[in-house]
C-alpha positions in Angstrom: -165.1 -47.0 64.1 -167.2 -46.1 67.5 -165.0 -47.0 71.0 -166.4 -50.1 72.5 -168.6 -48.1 75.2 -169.8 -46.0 72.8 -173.9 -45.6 72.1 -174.6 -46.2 68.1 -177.9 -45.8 67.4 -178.9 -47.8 64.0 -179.9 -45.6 60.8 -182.3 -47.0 58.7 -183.8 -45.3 55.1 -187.2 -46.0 56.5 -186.3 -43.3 59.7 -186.1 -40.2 57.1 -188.6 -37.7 57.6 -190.8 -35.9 55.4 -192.3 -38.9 53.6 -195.6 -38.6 52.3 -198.3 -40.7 54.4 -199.0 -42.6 51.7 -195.8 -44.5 51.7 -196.2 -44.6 55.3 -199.3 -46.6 54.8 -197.7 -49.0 52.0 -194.7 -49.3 54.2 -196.9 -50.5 57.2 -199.0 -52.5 55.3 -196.0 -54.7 54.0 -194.6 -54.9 57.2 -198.0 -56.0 58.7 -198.6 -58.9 56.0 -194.7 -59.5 54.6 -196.0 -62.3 52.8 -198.8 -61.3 50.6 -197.9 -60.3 47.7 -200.0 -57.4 46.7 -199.0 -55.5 49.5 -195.2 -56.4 48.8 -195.7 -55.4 45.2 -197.0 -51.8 45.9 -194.4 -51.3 48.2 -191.4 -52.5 46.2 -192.8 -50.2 43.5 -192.7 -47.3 45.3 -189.9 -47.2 46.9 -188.2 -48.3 43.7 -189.9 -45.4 42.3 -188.5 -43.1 44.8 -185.1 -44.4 44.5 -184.7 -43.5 41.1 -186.5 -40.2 41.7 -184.5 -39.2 44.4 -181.1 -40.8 43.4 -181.0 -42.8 46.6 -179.8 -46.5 46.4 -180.4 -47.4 49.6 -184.4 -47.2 48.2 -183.8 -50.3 45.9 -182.6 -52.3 48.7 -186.1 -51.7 50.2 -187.5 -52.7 47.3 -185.2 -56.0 47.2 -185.9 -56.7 50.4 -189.6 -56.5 50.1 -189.9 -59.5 47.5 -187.3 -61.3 49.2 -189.7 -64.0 49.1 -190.3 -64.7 45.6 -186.9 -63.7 44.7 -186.4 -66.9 42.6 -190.0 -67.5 42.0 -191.2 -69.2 38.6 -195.0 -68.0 39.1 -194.9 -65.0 39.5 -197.6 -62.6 37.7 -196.6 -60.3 35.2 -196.3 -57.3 37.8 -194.1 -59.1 39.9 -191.8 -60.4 37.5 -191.6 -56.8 36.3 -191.0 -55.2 38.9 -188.1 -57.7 40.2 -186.7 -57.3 37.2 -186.3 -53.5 37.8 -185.2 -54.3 40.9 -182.4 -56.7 39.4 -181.2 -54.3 37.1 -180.7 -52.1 39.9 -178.1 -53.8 41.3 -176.4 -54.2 37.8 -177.5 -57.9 37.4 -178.8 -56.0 34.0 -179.0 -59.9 32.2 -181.3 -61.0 35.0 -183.2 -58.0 34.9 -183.8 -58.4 31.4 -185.3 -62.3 31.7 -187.7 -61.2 34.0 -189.1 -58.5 32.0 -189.0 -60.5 28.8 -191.4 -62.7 31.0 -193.7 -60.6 31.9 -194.0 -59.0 28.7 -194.8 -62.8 27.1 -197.6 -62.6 29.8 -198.6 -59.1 29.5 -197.8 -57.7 25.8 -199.6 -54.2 26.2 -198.1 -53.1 29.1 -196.2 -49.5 27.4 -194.3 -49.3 30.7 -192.7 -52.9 30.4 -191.3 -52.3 26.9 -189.8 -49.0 28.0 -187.8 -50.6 30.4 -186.6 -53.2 27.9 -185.7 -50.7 25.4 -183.5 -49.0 28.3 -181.9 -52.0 29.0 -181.4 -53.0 25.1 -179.6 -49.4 25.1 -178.1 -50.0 28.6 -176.3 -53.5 27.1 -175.5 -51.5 23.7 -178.0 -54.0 21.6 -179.1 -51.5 19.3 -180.4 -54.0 17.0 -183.0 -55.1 19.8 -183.6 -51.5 20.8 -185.0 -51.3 17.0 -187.1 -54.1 17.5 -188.9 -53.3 20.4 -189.5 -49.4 19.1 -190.9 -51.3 15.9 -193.2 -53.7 18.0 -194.0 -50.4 20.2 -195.0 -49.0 17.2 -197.4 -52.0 16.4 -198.9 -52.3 19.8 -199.0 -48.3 20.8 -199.0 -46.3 17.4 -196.4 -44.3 15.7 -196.5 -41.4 18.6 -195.5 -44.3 21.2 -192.8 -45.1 19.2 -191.4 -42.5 17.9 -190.5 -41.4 21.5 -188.0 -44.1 21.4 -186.5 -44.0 18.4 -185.9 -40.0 19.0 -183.8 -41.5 22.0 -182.4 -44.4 19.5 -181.1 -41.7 17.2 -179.4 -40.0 19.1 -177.8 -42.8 21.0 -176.4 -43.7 17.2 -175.4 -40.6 16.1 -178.1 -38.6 15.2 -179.1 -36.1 17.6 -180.1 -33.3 15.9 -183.0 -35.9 14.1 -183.7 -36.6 17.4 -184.1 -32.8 18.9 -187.0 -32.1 16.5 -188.6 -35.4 17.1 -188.3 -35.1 21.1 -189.6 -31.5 20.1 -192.7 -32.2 18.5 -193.7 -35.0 21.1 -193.3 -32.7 24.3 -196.1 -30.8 22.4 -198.3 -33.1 22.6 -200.8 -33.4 24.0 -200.7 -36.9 24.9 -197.5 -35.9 27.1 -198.4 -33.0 29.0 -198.5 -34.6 32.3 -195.7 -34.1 34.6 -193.8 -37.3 34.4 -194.0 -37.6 30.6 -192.2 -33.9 30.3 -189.3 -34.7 32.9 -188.5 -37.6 30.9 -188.9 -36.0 27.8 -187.1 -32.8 29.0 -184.1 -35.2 30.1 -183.8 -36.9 26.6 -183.9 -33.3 24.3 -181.5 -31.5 26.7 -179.1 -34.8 26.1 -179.6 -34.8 22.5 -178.5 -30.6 22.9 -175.9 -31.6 24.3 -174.5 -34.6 22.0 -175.2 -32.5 19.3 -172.8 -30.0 20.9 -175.3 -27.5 21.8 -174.8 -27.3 25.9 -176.2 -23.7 26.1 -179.6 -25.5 24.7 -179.5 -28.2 27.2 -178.8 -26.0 29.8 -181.9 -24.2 29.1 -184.3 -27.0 28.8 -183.1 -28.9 31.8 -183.3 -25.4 33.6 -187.1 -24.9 32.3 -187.8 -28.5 33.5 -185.9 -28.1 37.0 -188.7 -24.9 37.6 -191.9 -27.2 37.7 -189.4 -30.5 39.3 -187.3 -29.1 41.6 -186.7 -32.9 42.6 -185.6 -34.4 40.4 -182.5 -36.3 40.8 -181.9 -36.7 37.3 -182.1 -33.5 36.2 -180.4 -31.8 39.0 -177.2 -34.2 38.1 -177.3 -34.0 34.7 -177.4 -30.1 34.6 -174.5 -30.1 37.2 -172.2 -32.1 35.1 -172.7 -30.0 32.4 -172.0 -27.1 34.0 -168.7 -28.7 35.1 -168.1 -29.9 31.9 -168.4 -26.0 30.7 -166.7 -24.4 33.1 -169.5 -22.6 35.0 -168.1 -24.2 38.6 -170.1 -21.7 40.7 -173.2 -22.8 39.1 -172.8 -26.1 39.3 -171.4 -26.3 42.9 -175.1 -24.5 43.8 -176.9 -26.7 41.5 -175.6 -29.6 43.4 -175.6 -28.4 46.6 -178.9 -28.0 46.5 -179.4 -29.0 50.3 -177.1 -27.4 53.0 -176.9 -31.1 55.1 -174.1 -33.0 53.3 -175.9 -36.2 54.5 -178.9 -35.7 52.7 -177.1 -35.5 49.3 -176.1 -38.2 47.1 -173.0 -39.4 46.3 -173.4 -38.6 42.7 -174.4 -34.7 43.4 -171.5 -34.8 46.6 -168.8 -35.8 43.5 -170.0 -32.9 41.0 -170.1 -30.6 44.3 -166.4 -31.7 44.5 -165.7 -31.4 41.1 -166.8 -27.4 40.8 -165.1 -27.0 44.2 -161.7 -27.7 42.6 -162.2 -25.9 39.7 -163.1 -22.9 42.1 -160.1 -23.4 44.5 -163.1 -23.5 46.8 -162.2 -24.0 50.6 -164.8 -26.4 50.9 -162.8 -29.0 48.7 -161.1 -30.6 51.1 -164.5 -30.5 53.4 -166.4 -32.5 50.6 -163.3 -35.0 49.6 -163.3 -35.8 52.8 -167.2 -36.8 53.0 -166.9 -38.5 49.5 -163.7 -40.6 50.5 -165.9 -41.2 54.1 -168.5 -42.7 52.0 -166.5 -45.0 49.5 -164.5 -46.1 53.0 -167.8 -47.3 54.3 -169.1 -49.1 51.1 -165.8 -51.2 50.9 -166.1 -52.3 54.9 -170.1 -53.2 54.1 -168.0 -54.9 50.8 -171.0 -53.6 48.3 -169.5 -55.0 44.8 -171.8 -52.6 42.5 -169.5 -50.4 40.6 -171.2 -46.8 40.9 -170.4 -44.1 38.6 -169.2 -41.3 41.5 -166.8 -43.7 42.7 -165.1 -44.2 38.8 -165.7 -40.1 38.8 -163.8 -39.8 42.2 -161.1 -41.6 41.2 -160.7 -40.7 37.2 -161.9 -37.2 37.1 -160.8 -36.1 40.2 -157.9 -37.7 40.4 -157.4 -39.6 43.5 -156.2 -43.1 42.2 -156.4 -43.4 38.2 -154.9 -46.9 37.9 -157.6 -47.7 40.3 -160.0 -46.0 38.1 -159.1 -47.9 34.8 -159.7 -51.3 36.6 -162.9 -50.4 37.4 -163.7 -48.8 34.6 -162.6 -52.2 32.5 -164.8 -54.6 35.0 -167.3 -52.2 34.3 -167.6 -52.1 30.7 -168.3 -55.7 31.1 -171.8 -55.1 32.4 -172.9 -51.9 30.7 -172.1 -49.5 28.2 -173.3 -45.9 28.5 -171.2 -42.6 27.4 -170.5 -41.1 30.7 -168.6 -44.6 31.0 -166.9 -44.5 28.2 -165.7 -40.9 29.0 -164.6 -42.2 32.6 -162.9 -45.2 30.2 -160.5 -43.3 27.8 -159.8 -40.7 30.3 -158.2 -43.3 32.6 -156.8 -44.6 29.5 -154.8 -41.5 28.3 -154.2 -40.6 31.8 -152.0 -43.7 32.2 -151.2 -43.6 28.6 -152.8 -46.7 27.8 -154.8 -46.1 25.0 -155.0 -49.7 24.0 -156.9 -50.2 27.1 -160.0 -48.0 26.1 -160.4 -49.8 22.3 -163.4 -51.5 23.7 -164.8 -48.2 24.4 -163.2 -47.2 20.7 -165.3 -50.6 19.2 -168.4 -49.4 21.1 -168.5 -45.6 19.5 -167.9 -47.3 16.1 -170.2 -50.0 16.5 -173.0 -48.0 17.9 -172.2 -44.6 15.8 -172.9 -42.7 19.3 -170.5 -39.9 19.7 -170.4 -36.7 22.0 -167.9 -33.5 21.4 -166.0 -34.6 24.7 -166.3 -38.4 23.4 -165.5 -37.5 19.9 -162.0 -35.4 21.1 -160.9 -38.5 23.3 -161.3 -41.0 20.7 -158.9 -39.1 18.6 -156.4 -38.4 21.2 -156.6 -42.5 21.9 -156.1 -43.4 17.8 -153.1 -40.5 17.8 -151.3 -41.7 20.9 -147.8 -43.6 20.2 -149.4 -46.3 22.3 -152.2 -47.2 20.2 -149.8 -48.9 17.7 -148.5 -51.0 20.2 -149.3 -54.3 21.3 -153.0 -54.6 22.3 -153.6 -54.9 26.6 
């Protein structure tokens, strides 16, 4: 906390340099006329657009606080109620989300971009039986191609990657996804069908290839970090997520796999970066942000730093949404504090669902073999 005479001078996501003039423009623009809602619109959309490009948070509070004023809206046209819906999801009100997209699909059927969304958030809430339904109407509204895109991710979200690589394949051939959005996101779903199929040096490779042409990309740059941690390789993914030199500018999810490799190194710089990350998670708990973010379940279960901490979070999260890095996070609190009966939603889930990973697949069976498992249920 600053000293009473001291001089704080306020930050603000909208002071960061190097943003293209364009956003410049839509930012002024909203600013100038807050309550139209066009302009509000194109600039919720691109800074949530940024956010999840960039892997900064602090983005989809811009976007929030640009349609502030139809935040509980009934009228809104399909474009708005689409877009706060992204925005709801967001912030992990994921049922929310869902009701406004559902809406403006009703008013806008053949908008591809809508149902994508509402497949990820079918997959997101583990409702695989919906997530079949909307690749089927998909298929109906968009053609097999469309469709098939999805259900390569549906596969192997239930169990069937290697289906899924050759499909995932075949349509980053295409030529109907050559541009440079369609291959990231295509690139992100094979290398994560490698690697659930247990094929990491495969993964590694593709997200490398992709990382060449976008050498921004959040997503990418994480997910090639964890799996280098998850490998071993710590020197490669310390660089791969200390991409920038200024601690500031990275996020906390590349800060915690920074951390990670720096343990597994006996890097110097471990205590440097745990003391950024725990920085960071002190300042979220004074602002009292609720949203449970992976790096903080990742700080305190993989890392280490408070694992009974770790499991409650990870049980309030499972609540809300139910994706495999989570469930990993889950049973390795679980076994940690040699509570195995506390991860058998996570247990239900992977036998539900038919999703399983080699990392998954080893602590499912170490749950199932512990003494505790027989016990009484938590």
């Amino acid at each position: 906390m600053p000293a009473a005479s001291a001089v704080v001078l306020a930050t603000s996501v909208h002071g960061q340099g190097g943003r293209q003039a364009g956003l410049r423009q839509l930012d002024q623009a909203w600013r100038a006329h807050p309550e139209d809602l066009n302009a509000s619109l194109a600039y919720a959309r691109a800074v949530f657009t940024l956010g999840l490009s960039e892997g900064d948070l602090r983005w989809f509070g811009s976007a929030k606080a640009a349609l502030q004023p139809w935040w509980v809206a009934e009228d809104l046209p399909a474009d708005g109620l689409f877009l706060r819906g992204l925005v709801k999801q967001g912030f992990h009100a994921f049922d929310a989300g869902l009701q406004d997209i559902n809406k403006a699909i009703a008013l806008a059927p053949r908008r591809a971009e809508f149902w994508s969304w509402r497949f990820a958030l079918h997959l997101l809430l583990a409702d695989m039986a919906s997530a079949q339904q909307d690749t089927q109407e998909m298929q109906r509204l968009f053609g097999a191609e469309e469709a098939d895109v999805y259900r390569a991710v549906l596969l192997y979200r239930t169990g069937q990657p290697l289906v899924a690589v050759q499909m995932l394949s075949r349509a980053a051939r295409s030529p109907n996804y050559q541009d440079a959005s369609s291959q990231d996101w295509l690139g992100f779903h094979l290398g994560e069908a490698h690697r659930v199929a247990g094929q990491p040096a495969l993964a590694i490779a593709v997200w490398n290839e992709r990382l060449k042409v976008s050498a921004q990309s959040h997503l990418l740059r994480l997910s090639l970090a964890e799996l280098l941690n998850q490998q071993g390789r710590f020197v490669q993914a310390k660089a791969m997520a200390m991409n920038r030199r200024d601690l500031g500018s990275l996020t906390d999810a590349l800060l915690m796999q920074a951390l990670l490799a720096c343990r597994g190194l006996n890097d110097a710089d471990e205590t440097r970066l745990a003391s950024q990350m725990a920085a960071r998670l002190k300042a979220q708990a004074l602002r009292q942000e609720s949203l449970i973010e992976r790096p903080k379940l990742i700080y305190q279960i993989a890392y280490g730093q408070d694992m009974a901490a770790g499991l409650a979070l990870s049980i309030e999260n499972w609540q809300l949404q139910k994706e495999p890095p989570d469930a990993l996070l889950f049973a390795q609190a679980a076994l940690a504090l040699a509570q195995p009966r506390a991860a058998e939603p996570v247990v239900i889930w992977a036998e539900k669902t038919g999703y399983t990973d080699p990392q998954l697949k080893q602590l499912i069976r170490q749950l199932k073999a512990h003494p505790g498992w027989s016990g009484p249920r938590s």
